[in-house]
N, C-alpha and C positions, 0 to 999 in steps of 0.2 A: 194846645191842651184843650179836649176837649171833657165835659159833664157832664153825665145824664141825669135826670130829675126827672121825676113822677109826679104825674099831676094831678090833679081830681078839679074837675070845672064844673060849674053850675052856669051855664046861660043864661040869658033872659032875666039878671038882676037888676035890681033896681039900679044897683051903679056896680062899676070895677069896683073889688077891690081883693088885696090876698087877707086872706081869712084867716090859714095856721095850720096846723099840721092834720094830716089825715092819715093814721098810721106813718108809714115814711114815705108817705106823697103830701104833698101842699095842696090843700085849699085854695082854689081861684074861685070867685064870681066874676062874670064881667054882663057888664050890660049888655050887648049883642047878641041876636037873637041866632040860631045854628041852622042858618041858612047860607047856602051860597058861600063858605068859609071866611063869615064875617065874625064869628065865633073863634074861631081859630086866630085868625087876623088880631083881635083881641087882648087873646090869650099873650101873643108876641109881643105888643106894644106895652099890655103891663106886666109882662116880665121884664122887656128890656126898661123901662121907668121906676121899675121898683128894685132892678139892681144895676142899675147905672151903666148900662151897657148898650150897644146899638143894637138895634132890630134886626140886626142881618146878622149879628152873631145868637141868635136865636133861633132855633129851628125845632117844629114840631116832625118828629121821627118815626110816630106810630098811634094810631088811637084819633086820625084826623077824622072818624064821625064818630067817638065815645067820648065819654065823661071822661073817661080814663085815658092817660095821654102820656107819652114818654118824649121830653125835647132836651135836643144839647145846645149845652154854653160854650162858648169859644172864649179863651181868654179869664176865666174868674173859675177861682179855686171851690172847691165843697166848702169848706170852711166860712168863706166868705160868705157863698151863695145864701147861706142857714143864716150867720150874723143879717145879712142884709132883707131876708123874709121875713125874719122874726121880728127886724126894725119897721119893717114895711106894715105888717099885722097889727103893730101895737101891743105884741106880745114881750114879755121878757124872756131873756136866754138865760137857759136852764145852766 
């Protein structure tokens, strides 16, 4: 099973982290500057840390030099992906 999720990135922050929602894409910062797909690279490792999954079930799909970015999940449901962003945020679920 595979998910797609929309993303919205901010490079070059002070640190990772997931933000929260941006219309129905997520908010990512991550600290990596969007050079040489260390941005990207990034983006993988705190998705896959922020929802419990390995890095190689993450993949960026579309938008590998934009802010805006479409990647799939292998293995973890919508439902969950949303509970476990929204944990990751700091935000509460609606």
């Amino acid at each position: 099973m595979a998910t797609r999720l929309q993303l919205r990135v901010s490079p070059g922050a002070a640190q990772s982290a997931v933000v929260g929602r941006h219309g129905s894409a997520w908010t990512l910062r991550v600290a990596a500057a969007p050079e040489d797909g260390r941005a990207n690279a990034a983006v993988i490792r705190l998705l896959a840390d922020a929802l419990h999954v390995s890095a190689r079930d993450v993949e960026i799909v579309s938008g590998h030099a934009s802010r805006d970015k479409t990647v799939t999940l292998q293995g973890i449901d919508p439902d969950e992906i949303d509970r476990r962003l929204t944990s990751a945020s700091g935000a509460r679920e609606e």
